[in-house]
N, C-alpha and C positions, 0 to 999 in steps of 0.2 A: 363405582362400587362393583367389586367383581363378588358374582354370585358361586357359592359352591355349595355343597350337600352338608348335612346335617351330623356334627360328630358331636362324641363326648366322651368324656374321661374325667378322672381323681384329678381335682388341680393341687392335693396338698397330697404332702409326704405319705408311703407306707405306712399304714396302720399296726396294731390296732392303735387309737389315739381316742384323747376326749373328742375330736369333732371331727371331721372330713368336710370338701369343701368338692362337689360335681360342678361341671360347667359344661352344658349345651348351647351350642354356635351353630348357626343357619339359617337359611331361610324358613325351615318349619322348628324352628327353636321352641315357642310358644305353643306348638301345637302341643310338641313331646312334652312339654313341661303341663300342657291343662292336662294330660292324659297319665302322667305320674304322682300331681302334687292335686288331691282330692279338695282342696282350698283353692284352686286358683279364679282368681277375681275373671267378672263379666269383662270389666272393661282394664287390666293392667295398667299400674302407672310405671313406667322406668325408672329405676332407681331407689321404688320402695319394697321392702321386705315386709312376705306375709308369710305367719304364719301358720301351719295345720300340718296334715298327717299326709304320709307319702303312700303310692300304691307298695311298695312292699312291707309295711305295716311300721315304719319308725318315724318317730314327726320332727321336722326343725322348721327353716327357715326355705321361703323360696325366694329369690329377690329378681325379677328381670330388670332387663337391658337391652332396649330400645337399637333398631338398626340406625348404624350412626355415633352411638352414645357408648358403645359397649367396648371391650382390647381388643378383640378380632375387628371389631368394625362391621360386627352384622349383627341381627337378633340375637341376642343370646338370654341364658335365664343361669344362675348359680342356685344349689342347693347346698343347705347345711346341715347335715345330717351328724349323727353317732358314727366316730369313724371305727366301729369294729370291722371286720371284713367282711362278717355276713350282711352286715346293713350296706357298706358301701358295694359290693360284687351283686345286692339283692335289687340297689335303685339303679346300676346300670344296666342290669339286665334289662330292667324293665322300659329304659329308657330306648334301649335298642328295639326291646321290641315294638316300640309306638313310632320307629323309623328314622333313627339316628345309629351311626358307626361309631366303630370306636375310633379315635381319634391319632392319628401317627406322631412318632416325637418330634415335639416342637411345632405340631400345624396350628397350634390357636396362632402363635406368636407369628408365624410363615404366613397366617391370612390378616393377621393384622399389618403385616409388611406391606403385603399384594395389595390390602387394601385402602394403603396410603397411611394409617394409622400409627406407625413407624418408618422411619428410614430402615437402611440394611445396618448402621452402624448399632444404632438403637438398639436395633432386635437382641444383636449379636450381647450388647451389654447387658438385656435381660439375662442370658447365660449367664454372662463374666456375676451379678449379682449375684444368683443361685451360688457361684462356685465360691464366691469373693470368703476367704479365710481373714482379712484383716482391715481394720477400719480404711485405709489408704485405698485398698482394692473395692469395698464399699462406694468409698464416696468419687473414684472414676469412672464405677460404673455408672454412678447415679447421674451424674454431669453429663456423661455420651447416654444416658434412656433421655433426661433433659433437653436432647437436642445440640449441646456447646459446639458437638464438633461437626455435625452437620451445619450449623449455621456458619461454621468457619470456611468449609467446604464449598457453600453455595456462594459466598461473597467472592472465594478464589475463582471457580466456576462462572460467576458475573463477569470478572474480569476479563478473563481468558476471552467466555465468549461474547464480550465488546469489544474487544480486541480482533479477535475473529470475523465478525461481523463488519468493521472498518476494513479489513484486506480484502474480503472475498466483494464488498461496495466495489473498489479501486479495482480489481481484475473486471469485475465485469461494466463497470460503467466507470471507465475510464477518461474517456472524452464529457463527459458529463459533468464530474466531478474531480476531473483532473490531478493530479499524483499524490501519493500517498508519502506524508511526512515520516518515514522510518525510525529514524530516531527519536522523533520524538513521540513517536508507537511505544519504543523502546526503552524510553525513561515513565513513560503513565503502566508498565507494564513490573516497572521496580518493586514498589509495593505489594505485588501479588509474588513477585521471587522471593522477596526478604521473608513475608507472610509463610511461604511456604518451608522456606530454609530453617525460620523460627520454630513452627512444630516440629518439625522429624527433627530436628536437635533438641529441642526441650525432651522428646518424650525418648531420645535414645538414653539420654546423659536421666534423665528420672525414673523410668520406668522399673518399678522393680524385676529382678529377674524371678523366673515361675516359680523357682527352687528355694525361694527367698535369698539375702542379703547372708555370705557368709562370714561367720565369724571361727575362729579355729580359737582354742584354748591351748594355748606351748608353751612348755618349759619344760625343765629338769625331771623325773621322777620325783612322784612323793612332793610336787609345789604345792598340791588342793587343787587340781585341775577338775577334779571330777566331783570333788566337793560343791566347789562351785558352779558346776554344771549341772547339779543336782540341785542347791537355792535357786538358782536363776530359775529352770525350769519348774522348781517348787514339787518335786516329787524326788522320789532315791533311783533313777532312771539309770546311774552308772552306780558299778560296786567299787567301795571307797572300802580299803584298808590301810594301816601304818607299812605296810610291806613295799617297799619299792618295784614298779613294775608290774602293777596289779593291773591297767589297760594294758592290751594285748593291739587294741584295733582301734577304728575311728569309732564312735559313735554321734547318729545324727540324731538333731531333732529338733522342728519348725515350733518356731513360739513366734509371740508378736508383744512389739517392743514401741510402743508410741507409736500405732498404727504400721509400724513399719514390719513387715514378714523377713524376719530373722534365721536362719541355718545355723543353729550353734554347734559346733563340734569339736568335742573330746575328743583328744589326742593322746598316745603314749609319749611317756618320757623320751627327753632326749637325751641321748648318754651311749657311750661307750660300751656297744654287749655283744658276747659271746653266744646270746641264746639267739637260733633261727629263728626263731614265733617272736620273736620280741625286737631282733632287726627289722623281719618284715615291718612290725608295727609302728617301728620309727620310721622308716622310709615312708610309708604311708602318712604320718606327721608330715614331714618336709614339705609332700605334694600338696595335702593340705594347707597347709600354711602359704604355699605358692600360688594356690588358685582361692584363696580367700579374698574377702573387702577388705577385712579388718582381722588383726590377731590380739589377742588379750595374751599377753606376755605374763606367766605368773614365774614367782620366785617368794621361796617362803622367806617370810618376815623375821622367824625365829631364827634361823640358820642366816642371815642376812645375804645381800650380793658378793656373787661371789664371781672370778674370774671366769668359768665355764657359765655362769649366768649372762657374762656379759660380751662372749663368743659367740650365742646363742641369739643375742638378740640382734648384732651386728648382724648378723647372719640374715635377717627378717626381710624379705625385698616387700609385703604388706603392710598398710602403716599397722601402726603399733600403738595400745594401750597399756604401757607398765600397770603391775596389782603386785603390790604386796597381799599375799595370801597369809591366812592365820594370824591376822591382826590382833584377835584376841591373846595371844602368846607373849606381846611382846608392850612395851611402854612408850618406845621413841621409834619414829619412821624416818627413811630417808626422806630430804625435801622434793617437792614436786614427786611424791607416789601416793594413787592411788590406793589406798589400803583397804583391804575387806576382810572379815571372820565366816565365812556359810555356816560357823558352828553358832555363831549370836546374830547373826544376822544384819552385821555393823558393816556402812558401806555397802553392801547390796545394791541399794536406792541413791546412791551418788554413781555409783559404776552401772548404772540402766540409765541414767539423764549423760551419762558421759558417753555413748554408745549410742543415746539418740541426738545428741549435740553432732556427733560425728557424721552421721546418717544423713543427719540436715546440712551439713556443709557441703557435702555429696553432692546430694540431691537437688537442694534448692527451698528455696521461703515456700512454698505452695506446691507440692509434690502432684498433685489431682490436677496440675493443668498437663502433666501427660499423659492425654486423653487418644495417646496412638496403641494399637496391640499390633501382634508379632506380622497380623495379615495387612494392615493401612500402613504401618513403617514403608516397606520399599515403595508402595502407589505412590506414598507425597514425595518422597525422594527420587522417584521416577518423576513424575510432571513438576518439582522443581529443576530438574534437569530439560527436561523437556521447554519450560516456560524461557530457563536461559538461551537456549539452543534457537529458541527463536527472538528473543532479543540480539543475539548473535548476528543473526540473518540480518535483521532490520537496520543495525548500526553498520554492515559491510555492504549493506547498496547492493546485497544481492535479489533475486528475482522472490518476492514475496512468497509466492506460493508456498516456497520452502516453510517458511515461517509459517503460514497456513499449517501444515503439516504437522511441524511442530504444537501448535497450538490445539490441535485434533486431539494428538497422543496425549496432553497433558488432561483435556475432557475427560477422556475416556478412563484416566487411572486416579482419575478425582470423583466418577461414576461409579468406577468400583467400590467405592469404600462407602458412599452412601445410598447406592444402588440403583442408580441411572443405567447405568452399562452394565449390569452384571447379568451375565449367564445363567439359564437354569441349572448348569453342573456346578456353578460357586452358589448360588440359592442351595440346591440339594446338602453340599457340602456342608453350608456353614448351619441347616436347620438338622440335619442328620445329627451334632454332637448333642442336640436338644433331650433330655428325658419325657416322656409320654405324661399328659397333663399340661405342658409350657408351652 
């Protein structure tokens, strides 16, 4: 158990709010808490909540937390106070003054790391929780605070270093124990390459991108591009008129679509124009539609396909959803189209399961087993590189050692990610993106 000094800070959001929630951590956690909370018990029990009245005159809840038993992993006490500002700025003052700091971003989380209570992966998903915008980013984070991918981590890590542990036997007691079978080092060493090849491809090919999953709305002027950019997202986000040419530019904006974090974007028509502000705007279209996942190809229903509709979509290097747009217009569809109204709201609800049908072909049955982010991607893809590079060794009958080495680099970038090996400069880094209170 590593000991440090006594802080505290707001663990819930900027006020003012119906409650606020204080958390004192340290060794004299208890003290500060008998000398703020005019109730607190002779003998505390952890983990029960008492009530009474605080020294800066507002009453809630005190609850401690047992060194051992608590998120930092040391004494600690929470208070639940009226989250106005005077009430919460009035108990920490007071908390400081009975000999507690305030607390730096992300230290509870940072001492609960230090003090074995988390992995580094864990911690880091505390963050990704706080930020997580969509149920998929939710429940990755929740699986890496769980442990999944630490436990993944430490089985590869076992390998590695039994493996390790059999070379460095044979180098040094050699005569004792006589030569080291390489090969077949090199095949009990398979499973930990496969193991490791499996994640960094499950979570590059799943992972969603930060920006969300885009989808571009194209076609002709005047399809209901903005219409339906405006149902989807369920507000009037784009201005819709009968005038052709009424988008000028892209317009963004993140929704979530079956857990999935979505980029929808409005685009100008495409079409033949003489206006500068409105060329620009289709060239912008194009790019869009080039760096998208997916395009929602509209073409109005009422005016049916037409030849430059069907220029336009040959054109598409992203796959493609046809939409008969302003279905409410017309009586008979083409076969195999999508058809949708944003004026009645028909279709909406087939064209969001057709968009998360797509998503999941993508991605995969179980999208939350890409439990890698942008900073563990290249470590596992490093020490799988690494782990091959010494199977390598061991099947060419060359001098072990090498394979030692190998076997080292791949520890140490399997360290990293659940913090055996890491640095005070990647500790600082990755608790630095923390807000004050976490």
């Amino acid at each position: 158990m590593i000991r440090f000094d006594t802080i505290v800070a707001c663990i819930t959001g900027p006020g003012p709010g119906a409650v606020a929630v204080i958390r004192v951590s340290g060794p004299e956690a208890w003290t500060v808490a008998e000398n703020v909370f005019e109730h607190w018990p002779e003998e505390p029990q952890s983990h029960r909540a008492y009530y009474g009245t605080f020294a800066h005159g507002d009453d809630g809840l005190c609850l401690p937390f047992a060194e051992g038993r608590s998120y930092t992993g040391e004494q600690s006490a929470e208070f639940s106070i009226h989250g106005s500002r005077a009430s919460v700025e009035g108990l920490i003052q007071h908390c400081r003054s009975a000999g507690a700091r305030m607390a730096e971003p992300g230290e509870f989380t940072r001492r609960a790391f230090l003090n074995g209570r988390l992995d580094l992966s864990a911690a880091e998903a505390v963050h990704e929780t706080i930020r997580a915008q969509t149920r998929l980013e939710l429940e990755v984070a929740r699986r890496r605070r769980e442990g999944l991918l630490a436990g993944q981590i430490a089985e590869f890590r076992q390998a590695a270093l039994l493996a390790l542990g059999a070379i460095e036997a044979t180098v040094d007691f050699s005569e004792e124990i006589g030569d080291l079978d390489g090969p077949a080092l090199a095949d009990e060493l398979e499973s930990t390459a496969q193991g490791l090849w499996d994640l960094a491809e499950r979570s590059r090919l799943q992972r969603p991108p930060e920006s969300g999953y885009r989808v571009a709305l194209v076609g002709r002027p005047n399809a209901g591009k903005s219409s339906l950019f405006n149902a989807l997202l369920g507000e009037g986000r784009a201005i819709v008129t009968e005038i052709p040419g009424t988008t000028r530019d892209t317009i963004e904006e993140l929704i979530e679509l079956g857990g999935f974090p979505v980029r929808l974007i409005d685009t100008a028509g495409l079409r033949e124009s003489q206006d500068q502000v409105e060329r620009i705007g289709i060239e912008r279209t194009r790019a869009a539609s080039e760096l998208s996942h997916l395009v929602l190809f509209l073409f109005d229903a009422a005016a049916g396909w037409s030849e430059e509709d069907a220029e336009i979509h040959a054109s598409l290097e992203a796959p493609v959803i046809k939409v008969a747009s302003k279905a409410d217009l017309v009586k008979e569809l083409p076969a195999n189209t999508l058809a949708v109204s944003a004026k009645t709201g028909a279709g909406i609800s087939q064209l969001e399961a057709a968009l998360r049908a797509h998503l999941q072909s993508v991605i995969g049955e179980d999208p939350g087993t890409a439990l890698l982010n942008d900073r563990h991607q290249p470590e596992v893809e490093r020490a799988w590189e690494a782990v091959v590079a010494a199977q390598n060794v061991l099947r060419a009958d060359l001098p072990i050692d090498l394979a030692a080495v190998h076997l080292r680099d791949a520890l140490d970038r399997l360290g990293l990610i659940t913090g055996e090996t890491a640095n005070v400069d990647l500790v600082d880094q990755i608790f630095g993106q923390f807000c004050i209170g976490k």
